[in-house]
C-alpha positions in Angstrom: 4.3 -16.6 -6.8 7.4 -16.2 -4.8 9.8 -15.3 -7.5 7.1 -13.1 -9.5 6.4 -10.5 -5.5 10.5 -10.7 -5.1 11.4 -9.8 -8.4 8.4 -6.7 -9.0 9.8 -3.5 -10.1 9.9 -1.4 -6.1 9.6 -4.3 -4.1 13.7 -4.5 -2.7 13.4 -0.8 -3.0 10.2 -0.4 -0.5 11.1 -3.6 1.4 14.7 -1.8 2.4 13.2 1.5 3.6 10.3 -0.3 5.4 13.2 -2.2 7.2 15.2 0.4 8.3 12.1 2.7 9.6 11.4 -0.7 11.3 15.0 -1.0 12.9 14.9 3.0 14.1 11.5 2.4 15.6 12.7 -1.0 17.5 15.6 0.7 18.9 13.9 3.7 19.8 10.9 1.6 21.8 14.2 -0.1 23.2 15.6 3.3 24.4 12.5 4.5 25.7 11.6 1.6 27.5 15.2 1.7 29.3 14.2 5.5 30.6 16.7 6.7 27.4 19.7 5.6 30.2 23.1 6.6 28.0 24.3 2.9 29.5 21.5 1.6 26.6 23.4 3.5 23.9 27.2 2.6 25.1 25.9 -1.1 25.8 23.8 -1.0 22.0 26.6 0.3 20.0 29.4 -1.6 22.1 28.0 -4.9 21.9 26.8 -5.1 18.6 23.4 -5.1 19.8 22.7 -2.0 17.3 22.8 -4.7 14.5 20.4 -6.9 16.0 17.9 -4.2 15.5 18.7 -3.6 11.9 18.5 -7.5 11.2 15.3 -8.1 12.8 13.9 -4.2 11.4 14.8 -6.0 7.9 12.9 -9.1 8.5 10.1 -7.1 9.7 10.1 -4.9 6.5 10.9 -7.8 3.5 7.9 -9.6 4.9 5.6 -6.8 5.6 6.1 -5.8 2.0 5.8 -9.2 0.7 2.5 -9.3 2.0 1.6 -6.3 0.5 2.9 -7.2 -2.9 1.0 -10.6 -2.7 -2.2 -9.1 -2.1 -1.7 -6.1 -5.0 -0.4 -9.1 -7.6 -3.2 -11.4 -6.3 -5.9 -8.9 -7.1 -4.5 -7.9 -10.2 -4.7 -11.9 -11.5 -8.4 -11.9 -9.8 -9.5 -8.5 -12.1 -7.9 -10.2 -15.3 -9.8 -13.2 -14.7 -13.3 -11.2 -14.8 
């Protein structure tokens, strides 16, 4: 079942997208919840900290859209069943 949600025509496509809204909202909670201080953004983009919050936004996104590609493919092999 793994190969057959990974390789499904839109699934890197959605999974990528869904990652990166992920990684913009993660950095923005982060920014918010430091009072959006500019030392945030200089320590962020100096530190390499900004690609932290793309890698974990992707994570967040592949297996978010796994799930909802299991569940479409699993009800699709439940309705050809019936």
């Amino acid at each position: 079942m793994f190969k057959r949600v990974i390789t499904f025509p839109g699934f890197w496509k959605s999974a990528l997208i869904l990652g990166v809204v992920y990684a913009i909202l993660l950095f923005l909670l982060q920014w918010l919840l430091s009072r959006f201080s500019f030392e945030f953004l200089q320590q962020a983009f100096g530190s390499g900290k900004a690609l932290v919050f793309l890698i974990a936004g992707l994570i967040a996104g592949i297996t978010s859209t796994y799930a909802k590609f299991w569940k479409y493919l699993k009800e699709q092999d439940l309705k050809d069943e019936v």
